[in-house]
N, CA, C and O atoms as CSV, one atom per row, in Angstrom:
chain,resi,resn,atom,element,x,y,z
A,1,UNK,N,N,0.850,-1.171,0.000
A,1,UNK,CA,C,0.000,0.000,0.000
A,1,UNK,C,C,0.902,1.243,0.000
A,1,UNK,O,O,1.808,1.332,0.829
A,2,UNK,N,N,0.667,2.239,-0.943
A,2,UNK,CA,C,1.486,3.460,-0.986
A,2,UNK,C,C,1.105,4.111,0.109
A,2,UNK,O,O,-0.077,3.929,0.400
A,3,UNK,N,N,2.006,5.151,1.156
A,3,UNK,CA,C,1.851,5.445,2.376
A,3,UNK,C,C,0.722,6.739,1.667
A,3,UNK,O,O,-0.393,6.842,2.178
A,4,UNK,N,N,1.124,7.707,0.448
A,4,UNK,CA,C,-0.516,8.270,0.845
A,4,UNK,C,C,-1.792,7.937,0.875
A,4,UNK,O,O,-2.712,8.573,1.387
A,5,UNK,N,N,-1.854,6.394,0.022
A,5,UNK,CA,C,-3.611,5.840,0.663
A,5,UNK,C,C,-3.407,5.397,2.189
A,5,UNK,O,O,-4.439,5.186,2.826
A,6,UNK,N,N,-2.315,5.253,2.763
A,6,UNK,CA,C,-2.119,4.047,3.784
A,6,UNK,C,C,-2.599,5.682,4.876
A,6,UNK,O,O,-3.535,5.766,5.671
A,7,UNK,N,N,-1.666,6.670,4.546
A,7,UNK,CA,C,-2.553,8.003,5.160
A,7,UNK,C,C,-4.146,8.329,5.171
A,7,UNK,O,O,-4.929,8.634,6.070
A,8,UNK,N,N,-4.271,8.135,3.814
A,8,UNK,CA,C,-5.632,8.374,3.873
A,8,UNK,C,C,-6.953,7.350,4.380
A,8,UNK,O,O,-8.085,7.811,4.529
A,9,UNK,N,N,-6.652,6.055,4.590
A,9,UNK,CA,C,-7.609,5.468,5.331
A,9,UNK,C,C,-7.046,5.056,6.652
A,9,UNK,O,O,-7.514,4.139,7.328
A,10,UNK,N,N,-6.078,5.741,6.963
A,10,UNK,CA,C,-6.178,5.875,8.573
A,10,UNK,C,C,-6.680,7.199,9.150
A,10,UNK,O,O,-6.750,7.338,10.371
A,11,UNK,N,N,-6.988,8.059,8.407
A,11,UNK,CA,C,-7.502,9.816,8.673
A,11,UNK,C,C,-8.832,9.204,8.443
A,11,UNK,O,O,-9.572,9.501,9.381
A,12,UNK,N,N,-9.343,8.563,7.677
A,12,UNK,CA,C,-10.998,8.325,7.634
A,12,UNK,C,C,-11.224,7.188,9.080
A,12,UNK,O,O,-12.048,7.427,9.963
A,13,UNK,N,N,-10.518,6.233,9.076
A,13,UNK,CA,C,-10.505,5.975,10.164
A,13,UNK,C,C,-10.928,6.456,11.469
A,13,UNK,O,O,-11.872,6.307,12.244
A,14,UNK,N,N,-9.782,7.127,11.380
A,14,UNK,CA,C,-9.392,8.139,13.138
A,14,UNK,C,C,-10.959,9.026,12.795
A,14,UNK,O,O,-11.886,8.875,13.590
A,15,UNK,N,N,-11.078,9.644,11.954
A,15,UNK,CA,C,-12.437,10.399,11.518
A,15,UNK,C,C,-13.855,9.455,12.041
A,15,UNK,O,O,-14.847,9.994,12.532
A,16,UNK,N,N,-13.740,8.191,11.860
A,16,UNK,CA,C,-15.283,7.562,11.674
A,16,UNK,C,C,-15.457,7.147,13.468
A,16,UNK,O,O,-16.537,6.692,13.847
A,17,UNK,N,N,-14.466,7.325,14.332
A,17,UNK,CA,C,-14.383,7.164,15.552
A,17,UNK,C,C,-15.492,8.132,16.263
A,17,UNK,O,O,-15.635,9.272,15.821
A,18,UNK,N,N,-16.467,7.562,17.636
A,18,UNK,CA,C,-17.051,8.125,18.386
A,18,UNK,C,C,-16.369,9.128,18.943
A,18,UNK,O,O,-15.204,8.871,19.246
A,19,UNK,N,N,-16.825,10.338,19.190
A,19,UNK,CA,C,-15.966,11.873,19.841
A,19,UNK,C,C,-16.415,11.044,22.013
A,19,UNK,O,O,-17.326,10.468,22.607
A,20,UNK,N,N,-15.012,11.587,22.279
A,20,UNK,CA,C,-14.512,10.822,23.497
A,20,UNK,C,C,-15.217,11.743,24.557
A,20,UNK,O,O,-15.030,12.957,24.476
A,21,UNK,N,N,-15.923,11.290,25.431
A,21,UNK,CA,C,-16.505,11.860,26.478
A,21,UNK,C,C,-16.010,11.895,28.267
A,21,UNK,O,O,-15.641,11.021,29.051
A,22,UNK,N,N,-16.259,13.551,28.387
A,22,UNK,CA,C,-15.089,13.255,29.675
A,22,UNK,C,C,-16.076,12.874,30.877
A,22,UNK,O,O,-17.253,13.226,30.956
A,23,UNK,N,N,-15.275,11.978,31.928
A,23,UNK,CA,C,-16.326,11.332,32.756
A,23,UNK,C,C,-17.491,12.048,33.621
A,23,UNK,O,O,-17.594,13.203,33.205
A,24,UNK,N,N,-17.969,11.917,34.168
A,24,UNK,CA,C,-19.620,12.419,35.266
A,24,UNK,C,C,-18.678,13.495,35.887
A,24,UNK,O,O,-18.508,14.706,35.741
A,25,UNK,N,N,-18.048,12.323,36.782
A,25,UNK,CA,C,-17.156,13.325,38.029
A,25,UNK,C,C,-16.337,14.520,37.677
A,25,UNK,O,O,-16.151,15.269,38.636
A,26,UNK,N,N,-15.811,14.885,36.571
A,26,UNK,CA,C,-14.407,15.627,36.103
A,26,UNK,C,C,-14.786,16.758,36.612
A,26,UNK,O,O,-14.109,17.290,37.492
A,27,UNK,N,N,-16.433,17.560,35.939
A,27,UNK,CA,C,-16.709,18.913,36.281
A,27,UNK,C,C,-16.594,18.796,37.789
A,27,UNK,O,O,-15.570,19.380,38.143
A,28,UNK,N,N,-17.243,18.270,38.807
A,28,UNK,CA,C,-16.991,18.443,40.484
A,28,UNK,C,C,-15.616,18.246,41.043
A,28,UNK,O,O,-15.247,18.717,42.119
A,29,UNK,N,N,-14.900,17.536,40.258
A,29,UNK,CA,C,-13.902,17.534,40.757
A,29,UNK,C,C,-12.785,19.130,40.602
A,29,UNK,O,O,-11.964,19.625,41.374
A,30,UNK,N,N,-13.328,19.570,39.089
A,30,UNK,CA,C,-12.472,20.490,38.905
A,30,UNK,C,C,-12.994,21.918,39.454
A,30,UNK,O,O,-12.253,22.899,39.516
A,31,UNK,N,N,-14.341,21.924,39.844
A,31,UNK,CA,C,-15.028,23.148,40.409
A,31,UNK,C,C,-14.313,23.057,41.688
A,31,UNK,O,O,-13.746,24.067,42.104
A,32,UNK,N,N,-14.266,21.735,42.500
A,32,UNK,CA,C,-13.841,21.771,43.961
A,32,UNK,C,C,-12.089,22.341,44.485
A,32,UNK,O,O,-11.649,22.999,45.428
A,33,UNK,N,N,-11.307,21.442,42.902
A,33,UNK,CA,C,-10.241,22.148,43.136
A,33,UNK,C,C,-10.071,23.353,42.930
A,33,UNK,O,O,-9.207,23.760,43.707
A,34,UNK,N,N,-10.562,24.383,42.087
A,34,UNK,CA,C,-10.804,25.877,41.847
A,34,UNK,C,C,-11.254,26.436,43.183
A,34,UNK,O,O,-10.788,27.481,43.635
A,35,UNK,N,N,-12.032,25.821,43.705
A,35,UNK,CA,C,-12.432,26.803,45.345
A,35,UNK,C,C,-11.554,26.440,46.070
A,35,UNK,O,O,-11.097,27.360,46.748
A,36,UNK,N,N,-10.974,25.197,46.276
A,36,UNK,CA,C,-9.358,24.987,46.990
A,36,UNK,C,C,-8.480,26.029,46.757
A,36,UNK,O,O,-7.925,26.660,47.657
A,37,UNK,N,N,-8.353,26.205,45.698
A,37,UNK,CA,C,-7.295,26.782,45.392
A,37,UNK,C,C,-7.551,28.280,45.629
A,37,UNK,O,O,-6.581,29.037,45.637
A,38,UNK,N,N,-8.864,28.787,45.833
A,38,UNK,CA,C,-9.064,30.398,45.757
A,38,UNK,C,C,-9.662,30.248,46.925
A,38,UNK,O,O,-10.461,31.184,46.962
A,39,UNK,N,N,-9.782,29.520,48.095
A,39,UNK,CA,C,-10.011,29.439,49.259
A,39,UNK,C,C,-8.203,29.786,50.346
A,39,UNK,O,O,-8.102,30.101,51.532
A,40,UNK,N,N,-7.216,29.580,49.433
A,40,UNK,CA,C,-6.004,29.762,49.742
A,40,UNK,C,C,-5.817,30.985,50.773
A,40,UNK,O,O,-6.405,32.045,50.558
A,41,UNK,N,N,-4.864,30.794,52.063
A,41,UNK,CA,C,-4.701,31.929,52.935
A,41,UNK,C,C,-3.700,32.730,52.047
A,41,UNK,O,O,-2.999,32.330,51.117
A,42,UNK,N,N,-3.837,34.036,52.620
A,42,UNK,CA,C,-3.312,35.012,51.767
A,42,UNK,C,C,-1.275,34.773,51.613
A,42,UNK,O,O,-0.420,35.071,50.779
A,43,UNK,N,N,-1.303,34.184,52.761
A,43,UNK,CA,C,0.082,33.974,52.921
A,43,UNK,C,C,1.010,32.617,51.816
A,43,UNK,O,O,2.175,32.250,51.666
A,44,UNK,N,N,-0.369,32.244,51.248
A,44,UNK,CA,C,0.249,31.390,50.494
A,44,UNK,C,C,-0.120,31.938,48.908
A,44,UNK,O,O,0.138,31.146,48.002
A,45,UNK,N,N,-0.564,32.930,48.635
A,45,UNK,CA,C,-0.827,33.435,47.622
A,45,UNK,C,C,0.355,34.375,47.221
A,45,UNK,O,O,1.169,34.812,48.035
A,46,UNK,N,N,0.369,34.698,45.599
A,46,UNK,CA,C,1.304,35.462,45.005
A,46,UNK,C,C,1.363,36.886,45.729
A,46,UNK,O,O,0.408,37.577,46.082
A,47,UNK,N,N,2.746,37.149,45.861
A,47,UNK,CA,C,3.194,38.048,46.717
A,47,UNK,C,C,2.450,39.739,46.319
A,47,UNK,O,O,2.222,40.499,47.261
A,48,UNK,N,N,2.214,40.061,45.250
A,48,UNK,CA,C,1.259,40.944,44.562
A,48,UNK,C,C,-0.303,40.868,45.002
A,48,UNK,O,O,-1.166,41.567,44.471
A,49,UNK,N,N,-0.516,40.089,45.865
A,49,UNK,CA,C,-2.110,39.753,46.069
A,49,UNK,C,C,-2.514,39.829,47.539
A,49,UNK,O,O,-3.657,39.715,47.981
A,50,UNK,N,N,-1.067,40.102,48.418
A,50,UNK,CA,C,-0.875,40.126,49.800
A,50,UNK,C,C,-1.766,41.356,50.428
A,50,UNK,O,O,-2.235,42.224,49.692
A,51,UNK,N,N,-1.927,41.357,51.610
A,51,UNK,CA,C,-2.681,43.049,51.683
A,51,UNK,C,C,-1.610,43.950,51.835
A,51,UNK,O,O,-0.429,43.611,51.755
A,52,UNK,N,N,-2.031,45.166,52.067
A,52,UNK,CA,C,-1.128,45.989,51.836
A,52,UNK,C,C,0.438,46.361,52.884
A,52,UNK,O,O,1.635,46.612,52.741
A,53,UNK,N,N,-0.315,46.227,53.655
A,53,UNK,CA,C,0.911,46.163,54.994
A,53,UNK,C,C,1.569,45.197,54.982
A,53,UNK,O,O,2.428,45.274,55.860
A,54,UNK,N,N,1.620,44.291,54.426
A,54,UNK,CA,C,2.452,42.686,54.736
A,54,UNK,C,C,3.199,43.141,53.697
A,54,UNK,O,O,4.371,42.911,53.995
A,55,UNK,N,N,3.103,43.959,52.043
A,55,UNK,CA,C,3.623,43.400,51.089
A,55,UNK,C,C,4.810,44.759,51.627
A,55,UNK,O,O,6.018,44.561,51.506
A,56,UNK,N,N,4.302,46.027,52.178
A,56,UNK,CA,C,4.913,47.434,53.245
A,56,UNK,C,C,6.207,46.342,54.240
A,56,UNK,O,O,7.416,46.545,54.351
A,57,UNK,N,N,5.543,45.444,54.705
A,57,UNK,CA,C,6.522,45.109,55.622
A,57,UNK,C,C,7.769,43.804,55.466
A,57,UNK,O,O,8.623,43.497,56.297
A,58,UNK,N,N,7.487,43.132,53.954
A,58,UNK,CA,C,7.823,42.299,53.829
A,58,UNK,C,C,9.566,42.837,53.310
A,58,UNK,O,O,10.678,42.394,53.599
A,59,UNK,N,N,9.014,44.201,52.263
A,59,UNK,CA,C,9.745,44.852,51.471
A,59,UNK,C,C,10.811,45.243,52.662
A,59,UNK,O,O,11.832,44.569,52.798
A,60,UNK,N,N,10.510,46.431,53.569
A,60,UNK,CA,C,11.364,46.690,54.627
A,60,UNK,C,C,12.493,45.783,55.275
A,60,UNK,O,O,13.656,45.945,55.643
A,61,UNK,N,N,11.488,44.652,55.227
A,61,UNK,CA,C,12.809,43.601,56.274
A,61,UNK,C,C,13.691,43.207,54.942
A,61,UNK,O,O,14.890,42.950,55.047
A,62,UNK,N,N,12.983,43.180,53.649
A,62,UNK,CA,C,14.600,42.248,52.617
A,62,UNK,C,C,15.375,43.836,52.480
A,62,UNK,O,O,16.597,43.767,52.349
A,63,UNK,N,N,14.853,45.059,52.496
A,63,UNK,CA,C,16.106,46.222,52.630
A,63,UNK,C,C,16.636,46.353,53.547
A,63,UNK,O,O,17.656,47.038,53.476
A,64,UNK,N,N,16.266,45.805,54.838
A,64,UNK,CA,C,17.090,45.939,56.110
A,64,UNK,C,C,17.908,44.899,55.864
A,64,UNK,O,O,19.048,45.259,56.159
A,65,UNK,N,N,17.898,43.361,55.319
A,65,UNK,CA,C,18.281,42.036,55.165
A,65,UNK,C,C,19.634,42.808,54.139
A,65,UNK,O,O,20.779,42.933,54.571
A,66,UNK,N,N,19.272,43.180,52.992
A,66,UNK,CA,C,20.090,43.607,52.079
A,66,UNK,C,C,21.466,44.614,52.834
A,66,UNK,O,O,22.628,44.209,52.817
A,67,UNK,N,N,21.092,45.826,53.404
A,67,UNK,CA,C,21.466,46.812,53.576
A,67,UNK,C,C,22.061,46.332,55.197
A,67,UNK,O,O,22.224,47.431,55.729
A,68,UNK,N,N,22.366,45.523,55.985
A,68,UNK,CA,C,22.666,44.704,56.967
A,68,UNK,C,C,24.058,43.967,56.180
A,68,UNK,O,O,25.251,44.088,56.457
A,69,UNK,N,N,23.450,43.245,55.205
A,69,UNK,CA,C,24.583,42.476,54.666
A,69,UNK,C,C,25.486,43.383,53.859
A,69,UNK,O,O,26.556,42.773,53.855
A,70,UNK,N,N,25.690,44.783,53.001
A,70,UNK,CA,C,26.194,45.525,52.799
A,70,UNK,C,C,27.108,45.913,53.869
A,70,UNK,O,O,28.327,45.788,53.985
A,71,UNK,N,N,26.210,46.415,54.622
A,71,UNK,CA,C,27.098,46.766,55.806
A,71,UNK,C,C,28.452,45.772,56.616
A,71,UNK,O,O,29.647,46.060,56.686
A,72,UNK,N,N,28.132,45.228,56.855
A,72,UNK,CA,C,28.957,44.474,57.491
A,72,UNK,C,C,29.583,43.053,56.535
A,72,UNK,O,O,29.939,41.940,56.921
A,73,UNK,N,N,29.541,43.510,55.499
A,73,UNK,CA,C,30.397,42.562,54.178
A,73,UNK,C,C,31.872,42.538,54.663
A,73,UNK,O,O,32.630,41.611,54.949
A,74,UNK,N,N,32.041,44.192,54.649
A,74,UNK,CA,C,33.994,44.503,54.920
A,74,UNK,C,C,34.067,44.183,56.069
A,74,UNK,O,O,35.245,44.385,56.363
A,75,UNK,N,N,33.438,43.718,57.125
A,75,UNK,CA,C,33.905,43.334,58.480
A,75,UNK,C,C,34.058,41.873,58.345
A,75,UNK,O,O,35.102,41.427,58.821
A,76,UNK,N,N,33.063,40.837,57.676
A,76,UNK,CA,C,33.301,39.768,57.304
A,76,UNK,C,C,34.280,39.237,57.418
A,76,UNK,O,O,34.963,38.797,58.342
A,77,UNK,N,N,34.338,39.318,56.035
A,77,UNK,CA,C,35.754,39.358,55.079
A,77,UNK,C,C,36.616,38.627,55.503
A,77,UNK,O,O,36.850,37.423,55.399
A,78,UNK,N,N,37.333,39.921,56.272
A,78,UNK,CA,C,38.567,39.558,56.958
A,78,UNK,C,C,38.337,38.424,57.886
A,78,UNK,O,O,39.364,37.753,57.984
A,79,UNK,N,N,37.320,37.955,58.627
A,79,UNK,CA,C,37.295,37.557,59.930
A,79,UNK,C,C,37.466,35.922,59.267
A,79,UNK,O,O,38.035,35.010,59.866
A,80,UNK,N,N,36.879,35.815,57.998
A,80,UNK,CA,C,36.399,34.534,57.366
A,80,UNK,C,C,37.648,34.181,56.450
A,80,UNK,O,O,37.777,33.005,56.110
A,81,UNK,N,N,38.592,35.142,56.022
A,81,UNK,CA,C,40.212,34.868,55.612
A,81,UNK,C,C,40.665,34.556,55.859
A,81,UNK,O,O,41.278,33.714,55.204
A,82,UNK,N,N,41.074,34.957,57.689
A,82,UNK,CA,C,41.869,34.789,58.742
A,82,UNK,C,C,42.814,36.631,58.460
A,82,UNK,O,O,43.679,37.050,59.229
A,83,UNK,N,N,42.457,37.174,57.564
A,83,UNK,CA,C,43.153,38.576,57.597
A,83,UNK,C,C,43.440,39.221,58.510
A,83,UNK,O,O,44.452,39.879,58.749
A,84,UNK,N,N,42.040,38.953,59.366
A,84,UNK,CA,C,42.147,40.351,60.800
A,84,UNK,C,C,42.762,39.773,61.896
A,84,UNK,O,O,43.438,40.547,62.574
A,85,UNK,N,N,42.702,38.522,62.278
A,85,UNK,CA,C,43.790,37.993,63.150
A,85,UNK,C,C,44.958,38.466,63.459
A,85,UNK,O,O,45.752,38.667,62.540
A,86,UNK,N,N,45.288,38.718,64.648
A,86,UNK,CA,C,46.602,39.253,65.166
A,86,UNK,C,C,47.566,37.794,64.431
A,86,UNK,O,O,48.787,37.726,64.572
């Protein structure tokens, strides 16, 4: 059989097939996980969706976190070399 008939009566084929039906349960299952998921505490939600003071206070502590570790980088340093050692 030349592969373009051997194409073409497997496309009529695949064509003459019953259209596939998704089971009873799928819709409840997938409504229930959607309210799971938007039932979520805020703390586990994207950081943009936080209220306003948490996302105010979250910011503060990684510039204090940041600006902490700036600071005291050059004191490090040395201590973790053995540089500043007498």
């Amino acid at each position: 059989m030349h592969p373009v008939e051997l194409q073409g009566r497997i496309d009529r084929e695949l064509k003459s097939l019953p259209a596939l039906r998704a089971p009873d349960t799928l819709l409840p299952r997938v409504l229930a996980a959607v309210r799971h998921w938007a039932d979520r505490p805020w703390y586990a939600r994207a950081w943009f969706t936080w209220p306003m003071w948490w996302r105010v206070a979250s910011a503060a502590a990684l510039n204090v976190a940041v600006i902490t570790s700036l600071f005291f980088k050059p004191v490090m340093v040395p201590v973790k070399t053995g540089l500043g050692s007498p």
